[in-house]
N, C-alpha and C positions, 0 to 999 in steps of 0.2 A: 549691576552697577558698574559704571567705567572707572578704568583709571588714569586715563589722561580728560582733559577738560570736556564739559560737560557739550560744548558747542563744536566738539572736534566733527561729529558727523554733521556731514551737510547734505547726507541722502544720496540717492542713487536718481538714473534718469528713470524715468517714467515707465512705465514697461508697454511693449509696443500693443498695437490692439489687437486680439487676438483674432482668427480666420474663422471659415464656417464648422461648423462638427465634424467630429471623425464619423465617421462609419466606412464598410467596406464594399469594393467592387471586386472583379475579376480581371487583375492585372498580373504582369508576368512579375514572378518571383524575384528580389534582388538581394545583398547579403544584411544580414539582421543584427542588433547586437552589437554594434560600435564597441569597442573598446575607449576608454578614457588615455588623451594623450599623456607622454609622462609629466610631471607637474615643473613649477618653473624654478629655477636656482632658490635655494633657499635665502640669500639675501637681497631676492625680491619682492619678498612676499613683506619685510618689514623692516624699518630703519633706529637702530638706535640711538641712542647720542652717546660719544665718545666718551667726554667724562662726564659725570653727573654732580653736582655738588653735594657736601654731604652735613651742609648746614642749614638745610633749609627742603620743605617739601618739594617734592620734584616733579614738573609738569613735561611729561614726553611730548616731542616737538610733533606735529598735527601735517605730518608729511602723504600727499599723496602717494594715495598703491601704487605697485607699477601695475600698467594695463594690462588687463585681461585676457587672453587671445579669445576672440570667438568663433560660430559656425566659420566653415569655410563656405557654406552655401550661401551667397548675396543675398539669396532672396525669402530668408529663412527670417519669420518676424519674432522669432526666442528673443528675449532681450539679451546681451551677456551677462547682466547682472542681474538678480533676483530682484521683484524690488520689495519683500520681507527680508532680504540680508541682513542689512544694518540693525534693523529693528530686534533681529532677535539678537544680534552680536551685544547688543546693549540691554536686551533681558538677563541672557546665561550666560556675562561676565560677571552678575553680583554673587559672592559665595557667601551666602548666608550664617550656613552651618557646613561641620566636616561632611568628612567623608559622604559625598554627596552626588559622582562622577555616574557611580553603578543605579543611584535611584531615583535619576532623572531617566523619563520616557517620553517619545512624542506622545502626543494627543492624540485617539482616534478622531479622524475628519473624514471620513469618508471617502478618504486618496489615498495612496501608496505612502511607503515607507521608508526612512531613508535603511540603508543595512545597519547589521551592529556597530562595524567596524565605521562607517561614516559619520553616525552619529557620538558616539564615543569621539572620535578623532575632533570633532567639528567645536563638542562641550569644551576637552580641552583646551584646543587651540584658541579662545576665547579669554583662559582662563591664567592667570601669573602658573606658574613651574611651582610644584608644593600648592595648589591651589588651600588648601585645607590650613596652612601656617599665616595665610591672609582674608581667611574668614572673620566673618564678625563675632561668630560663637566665641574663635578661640582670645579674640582680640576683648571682648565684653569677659570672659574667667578671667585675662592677663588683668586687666583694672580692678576683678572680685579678689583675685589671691594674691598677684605680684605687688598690686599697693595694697589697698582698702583693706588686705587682709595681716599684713605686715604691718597696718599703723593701728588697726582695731583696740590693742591694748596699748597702746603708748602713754594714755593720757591718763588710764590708772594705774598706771606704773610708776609714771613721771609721779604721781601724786601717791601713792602710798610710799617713795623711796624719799621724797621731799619729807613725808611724814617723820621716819625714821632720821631724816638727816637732823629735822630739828632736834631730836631727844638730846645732840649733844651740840649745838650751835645755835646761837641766840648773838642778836645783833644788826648793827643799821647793814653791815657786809649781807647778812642772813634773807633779810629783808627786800633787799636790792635784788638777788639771786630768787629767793620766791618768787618776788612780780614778773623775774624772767620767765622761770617755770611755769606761771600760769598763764602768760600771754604762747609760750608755746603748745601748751595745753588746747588752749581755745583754737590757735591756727589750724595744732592736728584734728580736732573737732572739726573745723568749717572746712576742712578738704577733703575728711573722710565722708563729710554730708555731701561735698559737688562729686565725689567720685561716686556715689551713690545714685544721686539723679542723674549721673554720665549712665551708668548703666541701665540704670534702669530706660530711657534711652535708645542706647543700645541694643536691650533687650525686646525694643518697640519695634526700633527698625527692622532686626532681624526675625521677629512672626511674623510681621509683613512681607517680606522680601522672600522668605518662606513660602507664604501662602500664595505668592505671586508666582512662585515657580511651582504651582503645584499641589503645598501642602506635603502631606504624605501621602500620594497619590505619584507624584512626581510627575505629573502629566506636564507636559507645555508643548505648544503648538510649535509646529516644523515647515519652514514653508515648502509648500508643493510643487512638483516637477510642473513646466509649462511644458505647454504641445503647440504645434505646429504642424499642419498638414499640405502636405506638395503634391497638389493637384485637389481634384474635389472631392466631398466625402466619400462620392460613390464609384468612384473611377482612382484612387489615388496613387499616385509612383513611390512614396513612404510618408513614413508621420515621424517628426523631430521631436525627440521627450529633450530635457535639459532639464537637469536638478537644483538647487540652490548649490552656488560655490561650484560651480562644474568650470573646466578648465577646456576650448578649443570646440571641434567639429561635436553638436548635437549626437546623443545616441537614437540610430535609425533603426524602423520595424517598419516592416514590408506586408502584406495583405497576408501573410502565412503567420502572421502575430497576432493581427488585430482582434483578437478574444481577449489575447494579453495588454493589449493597448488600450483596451477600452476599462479591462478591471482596475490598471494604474491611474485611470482617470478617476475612477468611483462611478462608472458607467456601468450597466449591466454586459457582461461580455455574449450573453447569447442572442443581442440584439445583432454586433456583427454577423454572428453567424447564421444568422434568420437574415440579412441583406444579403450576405453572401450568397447564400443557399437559393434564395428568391430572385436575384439578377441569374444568375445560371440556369435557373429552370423557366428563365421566361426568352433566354438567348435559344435553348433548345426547340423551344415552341414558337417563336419566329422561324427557326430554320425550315424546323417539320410542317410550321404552316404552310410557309412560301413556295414549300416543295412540291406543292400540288398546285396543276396548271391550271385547276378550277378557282383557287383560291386566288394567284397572282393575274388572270383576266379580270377577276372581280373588281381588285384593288388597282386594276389600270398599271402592273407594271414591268417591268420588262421580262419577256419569256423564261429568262436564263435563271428569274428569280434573285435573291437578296445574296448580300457576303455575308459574314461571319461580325463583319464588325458593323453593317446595317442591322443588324440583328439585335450587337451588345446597345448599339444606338436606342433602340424602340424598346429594348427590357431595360434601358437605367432612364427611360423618360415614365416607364411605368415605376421602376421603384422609388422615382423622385416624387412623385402624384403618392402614393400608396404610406413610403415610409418619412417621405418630409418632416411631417408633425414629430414623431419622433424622435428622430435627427436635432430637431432645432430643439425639443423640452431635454432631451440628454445637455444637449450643450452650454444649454442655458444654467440647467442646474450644477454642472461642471464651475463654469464662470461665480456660480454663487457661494459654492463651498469656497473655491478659491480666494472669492473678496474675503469672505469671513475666516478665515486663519489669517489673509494679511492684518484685519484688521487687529484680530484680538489679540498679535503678535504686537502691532504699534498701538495699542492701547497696555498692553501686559509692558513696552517697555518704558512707557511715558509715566506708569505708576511706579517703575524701576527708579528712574530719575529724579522723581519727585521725592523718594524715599532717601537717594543717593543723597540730595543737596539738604536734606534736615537733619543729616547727622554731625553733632556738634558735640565736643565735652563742653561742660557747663563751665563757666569759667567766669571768676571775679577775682576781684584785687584785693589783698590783705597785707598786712602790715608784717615783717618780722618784729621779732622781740628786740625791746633799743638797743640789747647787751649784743644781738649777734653780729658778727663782724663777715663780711663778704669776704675777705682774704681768705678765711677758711673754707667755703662753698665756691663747687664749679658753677661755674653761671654760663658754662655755653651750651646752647643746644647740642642734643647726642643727632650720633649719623644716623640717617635714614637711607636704606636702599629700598632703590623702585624694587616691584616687581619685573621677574622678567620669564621669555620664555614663551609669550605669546605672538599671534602671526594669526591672520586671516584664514579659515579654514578651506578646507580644498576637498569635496568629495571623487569620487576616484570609479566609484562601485555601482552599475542597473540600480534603481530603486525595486525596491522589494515589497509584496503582498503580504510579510509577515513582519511581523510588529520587531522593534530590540528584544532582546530576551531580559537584558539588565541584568547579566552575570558577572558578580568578581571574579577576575583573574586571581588564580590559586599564590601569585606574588605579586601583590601591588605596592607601588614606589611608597617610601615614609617620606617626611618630609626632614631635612636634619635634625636630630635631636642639639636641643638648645640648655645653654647653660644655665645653673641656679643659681644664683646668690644670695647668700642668709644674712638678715641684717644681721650689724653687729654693734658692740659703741653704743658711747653718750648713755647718759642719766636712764630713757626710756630702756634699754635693753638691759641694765643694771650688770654691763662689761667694760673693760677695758675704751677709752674714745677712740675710733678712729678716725683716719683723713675722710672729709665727704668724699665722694667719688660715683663716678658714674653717669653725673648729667646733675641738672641743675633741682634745688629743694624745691622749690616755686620760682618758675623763671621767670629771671625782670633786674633789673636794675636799682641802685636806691634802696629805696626802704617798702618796695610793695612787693608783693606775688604774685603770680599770675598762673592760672591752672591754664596748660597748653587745650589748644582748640583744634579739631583734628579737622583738616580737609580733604573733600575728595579729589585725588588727579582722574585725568584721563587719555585716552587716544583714539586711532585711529581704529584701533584693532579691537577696542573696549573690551581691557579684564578687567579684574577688580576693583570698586572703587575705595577697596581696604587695601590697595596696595601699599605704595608709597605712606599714604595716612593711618592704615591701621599698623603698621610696622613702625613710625616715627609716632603713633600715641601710645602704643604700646613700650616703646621705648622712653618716651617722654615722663609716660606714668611713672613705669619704675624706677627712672631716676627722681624722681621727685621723695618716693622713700628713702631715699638714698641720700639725695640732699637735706631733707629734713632731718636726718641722721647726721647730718655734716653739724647741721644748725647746732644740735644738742651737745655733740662734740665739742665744738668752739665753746658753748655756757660752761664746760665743765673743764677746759682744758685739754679737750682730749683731739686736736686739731692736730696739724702738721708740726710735730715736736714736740707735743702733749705731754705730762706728768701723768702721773696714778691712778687719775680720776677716781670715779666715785665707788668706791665697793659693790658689787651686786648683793642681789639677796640670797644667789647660792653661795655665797663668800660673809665666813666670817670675820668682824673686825677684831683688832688685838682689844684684848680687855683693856689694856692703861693709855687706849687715845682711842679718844670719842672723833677726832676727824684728822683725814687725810688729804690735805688740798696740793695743790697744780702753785709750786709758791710763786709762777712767775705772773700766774691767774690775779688772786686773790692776796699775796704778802700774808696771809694770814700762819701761825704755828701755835703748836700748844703753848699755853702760857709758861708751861714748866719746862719748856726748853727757850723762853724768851729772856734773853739777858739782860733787859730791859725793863723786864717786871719786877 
């Protein structure tokens, strides 16, 4: 899932069309094993915005990469960009669930591997900094315990303290304050019900998004090195491998690899070495044929007999006749594994997306109670920070014929430990009122609520699309306990400058006064201190 907008990618070019099959001839050795050039300034790879605002969700500006350097060889058809890049950058930016870095693995396809080190680097680089503090696991428990689980008992609390309030208060005052108490009753009812189908939900999206990466298998497809060959199958000067996310000059293998060149494909490598082997023993038997005078009158040619390279000539027109067919079905099947990882890359991310854009809290409008006054509730939306810390991945490293291993590091990063806050105040917690605080009860204006609606942001670089959104719903939620706390405050007095409020039930009242009110609240006192009575 991304976290900047959903239309940030507009794809890569097309990738160019590929040349005929590898296979090998008997060419002179050259050096093998390119090295990866070093990688490019790191505030090139991604742009952030200066300031971000911190009242509203935040959509990262959809700024072109800086370009790529490619082969330095003109005539090299690699493309410089992959064109599975994108696709998968917009699968393994969604984080599902935690700790999830170590049990994702490529997919067997029947091609090479990226290393451990590339792919590790490649997952992160996709993924916000703390990836795991912007998963949806942790973000679907923040809405089960930090709200839903703090308001669970509010409403028989509210109602068994209302009970006890009446044993000593009777009256139109009493009566007036009940219908408050029970229209708040109802409100925390109806949001601990939308915070419910929020998660659950949430819970949707992330076995999906789960199962899309994998399951518990952790498999997901990688896309695979492209090739390129300079010169012909059978005669070739080297073969250009290039990885996804490769940076400058292709990595080159010379006819002293090609067993190696042909296993990175998912080719049989002893096919090489049965061409190799076969042009060699047919350039020998040219020589030795033409060596005898009987032989070169026969064939009409010149006394002196053939060269060395008339020779390589007539054994690669025999190995072209002889191994052709093979040559073209490797290749062919080469070109088909490759379509099918792109594909099932841009189909794994397009289900990505489609999961990305249905995640919503549920959200309807409810009335507060007539008695609660907004001067006592924050009504501004809380700050939300993007994620940050992600940047287009760069592999660095040969792809490799052995799988990731998918081992933890004996010290992997946490993510910051986060603060708690325990409700406290107003009638439901049967404490002391205090100031609401922290973000809004139900935000909105007036006299309605509104349960906040979580969006997904995105970008260029697509990490999570619980970035920005699941950190400001997450925030959003918990202030909303918070506010509705505020709410109950105000009923009781227990606002900014609050009185007494209401006794809890681990608090005894004084035996000779059945109530203690807020007198700036309610003007109400016992009658035995009313000089009036």
């Amino acid at each position: 899932m991304s976290d900047n907008s959903y239309e940030s990618y507009q794809g890569l070019d097309a990738a160019a069309p590929a040349s005929s099959a590898p296979a090998f001839g008997d060419v002179a050795p050259a050096a093998a094993g390119a090295t990866a050039p070093p990688p490019p300034p790191a505030d090139a790879l991604s742009t952030q915005p200066a300031e971000v605002p911190t009242d509203t969700i935040v959509t990262l500006p959809d700024c072109p990469p800086a370009p790529r350097p490619g082969c330095s060889n003109a005539a090299c058809e690699n493309p410089t960009e992959h064109p599975g890049e994108a696709g998968w950058q917009r699968l393994v930016s969604a984080v599902p669930v935690e700790r999830q870095l170590y049990r994702l693995r490529p997919k067997e396809a029947g091609m090479s591997f990226p290393t451990e080190a590339d792919f590790r680097t490649a997952v992160a680089a996709v993924r916000p900094e703390y990836a795991d503090a912007h998963s949806i696991e942790r973000l679907r428990n923040a809405w089960t315990d930090s709200v839903a689980g703090r308001l669970a008992d509010w409403s028989e609390r509210i109602k068994s303290n209302l009970t006890d309030l009446s044993e000593g208060w009777a009256g139109a005052d009493f009566e007036s304050f009940e219908a408050a108490c029970t229209q708040t009753r109802e409100l925390v009812e109806d949001v601990i019900d939308d915070i419910d189908a929020t998660v659950g939900s949430l819970q949707s999206t992330e076995d999906s998004l789960y199962s899309i990466q994998g399951g518990d298998s952790g498999e997901i497809p990688y896309p695979a090195p492209q090739f390129w060959i300079d010169g012909d199958w059978h005669s070739w000067v080297s073969v250009h491998v290039r990885p996804a996310w490769w940076h400058g000059d292709c990595i080159e293998y010379t006819c002293r690899d090609a067993e190696h060149v042909l296993a990175l494909g998912g080719a049989e490598p002893e096919l090489a070495t049965e061409i190799i082997d076969y042009i060699d023993e047919r350039i020998l038997h040219f020589v030795d044929y033409y060596s005898s005078p009987v032989n070169i009158e026969r064939e009409g040619l010149d006394p002196k007999g053939i060269t060395v390279d008339e020779a390589k000539d007539l054994a690669v027109a025999d190995a072209m006749e002889h191994y052709g067919p093979a040559v073209a079905s490797s290749w062919t099947s080469y070109d088909s594994r490759h379509s099918e990882i792109n594909e099932d890359i841009e189909q794994r991310s397009a289900d990505t997306d489609d999961e990305d854009r249905s995640v919503r809290t549920v959200r309807s409008d409810k009335d507060y109670p007539a008695a609660a006054d907004p001067a006592y509730m924050d009504l501004e939306p809380p700050a939300m920070d993007p994620p940050a810390g992600t940047a287009p991945p760069q592999a660095s490293e040969d792809p490799s014929l052995e799988p990731p291993a998918g081992e933890v590091p004996e010290a992997e990063p946490d993510a910051p430990a986060e603060e708690d806050d325990e409700p406290s105040g107003g009638l439901a917690s049967g404490g002391p009122g205090g100031a609401a605080g922290g973000g809004p009860g139900f935000a909105g204006g007036g006299g309605t609520a509104t349960l906040p609606t979580a969006s997904g942001t995105t970008g260029t670089t697509s990490s999570s699309a619980f970035g920005a959104a699941a950190t400001g719903a997450a925030a959003t939620g918990a202030a909303a306990a918070a506010g509705s706390r505020g709410s109950s405050s105000a009923m009781m007095g227990g606002g900014a400058g609050g009185g007494h409020g209401m006794p809890g039930n681990d608090t005894e009242r004084e035996a000779d006064v059945d109530l203690v009110e807020d007198e700036n609240m309610w003007g109400f006192i016992n009658e035995d201190d009313d000089p009036y009575a």
